[in-house]
C-alpha positions as CSV (number, residue, x, y, z in Angstrom):
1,X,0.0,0.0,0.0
2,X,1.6,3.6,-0.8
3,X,2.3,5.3,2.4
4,X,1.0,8.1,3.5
5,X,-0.9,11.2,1.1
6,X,1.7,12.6,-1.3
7,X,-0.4,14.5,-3.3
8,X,-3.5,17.0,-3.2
9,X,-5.7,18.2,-5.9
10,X,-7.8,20.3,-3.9
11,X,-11.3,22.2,-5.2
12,X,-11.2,19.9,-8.1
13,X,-14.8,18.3,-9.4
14,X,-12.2,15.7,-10.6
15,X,-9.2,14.3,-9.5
16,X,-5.7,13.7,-11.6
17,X,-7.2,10.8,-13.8
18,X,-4.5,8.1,-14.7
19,X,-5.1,5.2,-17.0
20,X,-6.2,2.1,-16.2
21,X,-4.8,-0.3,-13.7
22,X,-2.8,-3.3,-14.5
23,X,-3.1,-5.1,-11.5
24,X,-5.4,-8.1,-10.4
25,X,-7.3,-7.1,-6.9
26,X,-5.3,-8.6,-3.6
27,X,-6.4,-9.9,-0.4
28,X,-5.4,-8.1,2.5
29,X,-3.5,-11.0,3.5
30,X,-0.5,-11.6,2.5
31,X,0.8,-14.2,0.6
32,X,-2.9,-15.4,-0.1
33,X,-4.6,-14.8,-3.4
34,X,-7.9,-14.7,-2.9
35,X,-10.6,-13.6,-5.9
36,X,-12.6,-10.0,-4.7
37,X,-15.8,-12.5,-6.0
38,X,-15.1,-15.1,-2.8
39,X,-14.0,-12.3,-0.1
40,X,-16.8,-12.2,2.8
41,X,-17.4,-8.5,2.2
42,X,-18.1,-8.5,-2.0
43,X,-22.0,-8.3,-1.5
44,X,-21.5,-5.1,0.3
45,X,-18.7,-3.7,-1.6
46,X,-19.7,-4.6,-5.1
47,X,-23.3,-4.6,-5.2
48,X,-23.3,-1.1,-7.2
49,X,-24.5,1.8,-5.7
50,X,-23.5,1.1,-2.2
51,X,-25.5,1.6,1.1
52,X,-25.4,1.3,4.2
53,X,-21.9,1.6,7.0
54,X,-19.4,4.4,5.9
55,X,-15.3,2.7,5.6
56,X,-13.9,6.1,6.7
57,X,-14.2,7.5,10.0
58,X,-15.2,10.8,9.6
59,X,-15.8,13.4,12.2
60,X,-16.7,17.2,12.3
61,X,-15.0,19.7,14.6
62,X,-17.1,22.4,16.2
63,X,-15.2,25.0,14.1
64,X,-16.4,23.5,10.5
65,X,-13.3,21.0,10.2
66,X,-13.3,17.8,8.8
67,X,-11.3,14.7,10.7
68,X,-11.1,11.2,8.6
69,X,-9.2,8.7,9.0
70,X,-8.6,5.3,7.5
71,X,-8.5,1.9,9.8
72,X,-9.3,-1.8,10.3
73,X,-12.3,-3.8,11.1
74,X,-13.6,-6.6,11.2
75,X,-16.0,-6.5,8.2
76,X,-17.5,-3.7,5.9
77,X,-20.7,-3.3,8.3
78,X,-18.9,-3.8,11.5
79,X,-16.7,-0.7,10.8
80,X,-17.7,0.9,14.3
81,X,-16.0,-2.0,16.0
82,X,-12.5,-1.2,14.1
83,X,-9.7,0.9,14.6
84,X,-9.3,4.0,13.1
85,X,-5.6,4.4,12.1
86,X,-3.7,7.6,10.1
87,X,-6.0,10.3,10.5
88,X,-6.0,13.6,8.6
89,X,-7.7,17.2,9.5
90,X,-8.6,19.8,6.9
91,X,-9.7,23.0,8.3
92,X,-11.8,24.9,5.5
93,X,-12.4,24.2,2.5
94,X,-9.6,24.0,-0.2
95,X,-7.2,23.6,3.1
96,X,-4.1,20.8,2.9
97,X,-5.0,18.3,5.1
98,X,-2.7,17.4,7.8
99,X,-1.9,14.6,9.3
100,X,-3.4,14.3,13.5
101,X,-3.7,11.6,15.8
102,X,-6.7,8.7,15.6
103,X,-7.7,10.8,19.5
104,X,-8.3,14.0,17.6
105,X,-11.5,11.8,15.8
106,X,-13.6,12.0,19.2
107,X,-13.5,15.9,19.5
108,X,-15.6,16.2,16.6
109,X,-19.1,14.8,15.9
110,X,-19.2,11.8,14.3
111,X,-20.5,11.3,10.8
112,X,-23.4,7.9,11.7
113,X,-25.1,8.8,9.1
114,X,-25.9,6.2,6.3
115,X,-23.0,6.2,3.3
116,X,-25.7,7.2,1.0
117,X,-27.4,9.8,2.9
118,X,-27.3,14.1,1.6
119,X,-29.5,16.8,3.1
120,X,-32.6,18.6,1.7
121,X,-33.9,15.1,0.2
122,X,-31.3,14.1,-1.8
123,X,-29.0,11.3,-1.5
124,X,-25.4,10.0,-2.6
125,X,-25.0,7.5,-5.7
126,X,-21.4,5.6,-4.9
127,X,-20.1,3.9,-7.6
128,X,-17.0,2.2,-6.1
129,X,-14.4,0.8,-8.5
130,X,-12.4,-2.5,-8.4
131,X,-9.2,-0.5,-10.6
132,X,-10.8,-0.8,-14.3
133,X,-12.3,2.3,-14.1
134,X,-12.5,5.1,-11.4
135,X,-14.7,5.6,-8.6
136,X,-17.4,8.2,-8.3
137,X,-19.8,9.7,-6.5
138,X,-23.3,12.0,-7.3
139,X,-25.6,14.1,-5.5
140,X,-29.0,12.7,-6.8
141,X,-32.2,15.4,-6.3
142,X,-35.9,15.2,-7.4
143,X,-34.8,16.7,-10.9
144,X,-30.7,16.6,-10.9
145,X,-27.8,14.4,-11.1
146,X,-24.8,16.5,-10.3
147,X,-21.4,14.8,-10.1
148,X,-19.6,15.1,-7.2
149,X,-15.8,13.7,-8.1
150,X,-13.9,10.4,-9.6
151,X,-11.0,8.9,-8.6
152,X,-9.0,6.7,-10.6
153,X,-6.3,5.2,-8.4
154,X,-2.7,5.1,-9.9
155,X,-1.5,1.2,-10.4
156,X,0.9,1.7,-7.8
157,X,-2.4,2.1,-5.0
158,X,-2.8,-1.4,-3.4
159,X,-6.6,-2.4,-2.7
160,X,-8.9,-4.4,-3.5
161,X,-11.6,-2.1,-3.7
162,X,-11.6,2.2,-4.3
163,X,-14.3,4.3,-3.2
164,X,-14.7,8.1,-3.0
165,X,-16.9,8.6,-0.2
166,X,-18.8,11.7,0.7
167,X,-19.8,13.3,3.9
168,X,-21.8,16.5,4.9
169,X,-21.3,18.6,7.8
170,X,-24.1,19.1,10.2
171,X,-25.4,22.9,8.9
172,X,-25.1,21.3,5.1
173,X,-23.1,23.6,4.0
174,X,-20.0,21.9,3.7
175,X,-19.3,18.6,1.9
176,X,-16.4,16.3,2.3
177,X,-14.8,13.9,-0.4
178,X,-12.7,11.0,0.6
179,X,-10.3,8.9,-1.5
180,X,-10.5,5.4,0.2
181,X,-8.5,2.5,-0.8
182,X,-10.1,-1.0,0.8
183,X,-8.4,-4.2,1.4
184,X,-10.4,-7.3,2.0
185,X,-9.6,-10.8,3.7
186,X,-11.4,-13.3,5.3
187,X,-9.7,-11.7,8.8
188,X,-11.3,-7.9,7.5
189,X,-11.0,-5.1,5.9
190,X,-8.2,-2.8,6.1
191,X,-9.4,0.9,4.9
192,X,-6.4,3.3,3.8
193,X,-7.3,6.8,3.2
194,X,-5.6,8.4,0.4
195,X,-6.9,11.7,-0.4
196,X,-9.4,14.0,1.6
197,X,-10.7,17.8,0.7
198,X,-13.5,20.0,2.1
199,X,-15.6,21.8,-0.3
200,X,-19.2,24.1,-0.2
201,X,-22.1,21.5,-0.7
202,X,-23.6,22.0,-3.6
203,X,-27.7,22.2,-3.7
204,X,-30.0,19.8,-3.5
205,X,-32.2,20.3,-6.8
């Protein structure tokens, strides 16, 4: 897995594109090859249009920040019961993020809101990518579709799964985007977080 978050794009509807990836998916295990089609977690993960248990932590401070982080668990909708691990703050939107400790996560309110869940009646359309083509996400209204990002991770980005997960702040005003790179085994998921930014919500139409 590439350590760490080496570069931001930040205030972008898309992120760098890069061409398709070469490699087959990998269990989180090592040493195992394991098909993403037999992992315990594919009918959550790969059902299109996912619902249901965010895989990044996500927190927001009292002053507008955002807090994600990436983590462990023990499936895809058990992700409460993991450990969040590497966490990053962004203050305001377009901000760098930075990189704080997992503690910093329970100063803020957390995000328990379903994956798929916008304000003003609207909701989230997650298309999560297994490396052939990027991940995305869409604010669907009564009468729009407005795209929200796409990620196509660089070959490089280990995973077995890539999702670009969204999350709101409490006023609605704010809307976060995160970049998450999923490893599944039969022992979990390991979720690394790979790119975060803060931007204003757009409306719900």
């Amino acid at each position: 897995m590439t350590p760490g978050l080496r570069t931001w794009v930040l205030g972008a509807i898309v992120w760098g594109s890069v061409g398709g990836v070469g490699c087959a998916p990998r269990s989180v295990r090592a040493g195992r090859t394991v098909s993403v089609e037999q992992m315990p977690d594919r009918a959550a993960l790969l059902a299109g249009g996912r619902r249901g248990p965010r895989l990044g932590w996500v927190a927001w401070a009292a002053d507008g920040a955002l807090i994600a982080c990436g983590g462990r668990a023990p499936s895809a909708a058990a992700v409460n019961a993991g450990t969040p691990e590497r966490c990053w703050r962004v203050d305001r939107p377009g901000a760098e993020p930075r990189e704080v400790p997992p503690e910093e996560l329970g100063a803020g309110r957390r995000d328990t809101t379903p994956v798929e869940g916008a304000p003003g009646g609207c909701r989230v359309l997650l298309e999560d990518s297994r490396g052939s083509g990027p991940a995305r996400a869409s604010l669907i209204g009564p009468r729009e579709r407005v795209p929200l990002g796409e990620w196509q991770p660089a070959p490089e980005v280990g995973g077995d799964v890539y999702s670009l997960e969204t999350s709101f702040s409490a006023d609605g005003r704010s809307l976060a985007l995160l970049r998450l790179s999923v490893g599944v085994g039969d022992d979990g998921i390991l979720v690394e977080l790979k790119g975060a930014e803060v931007r204003a919500a757009p409306p719900c139409r």
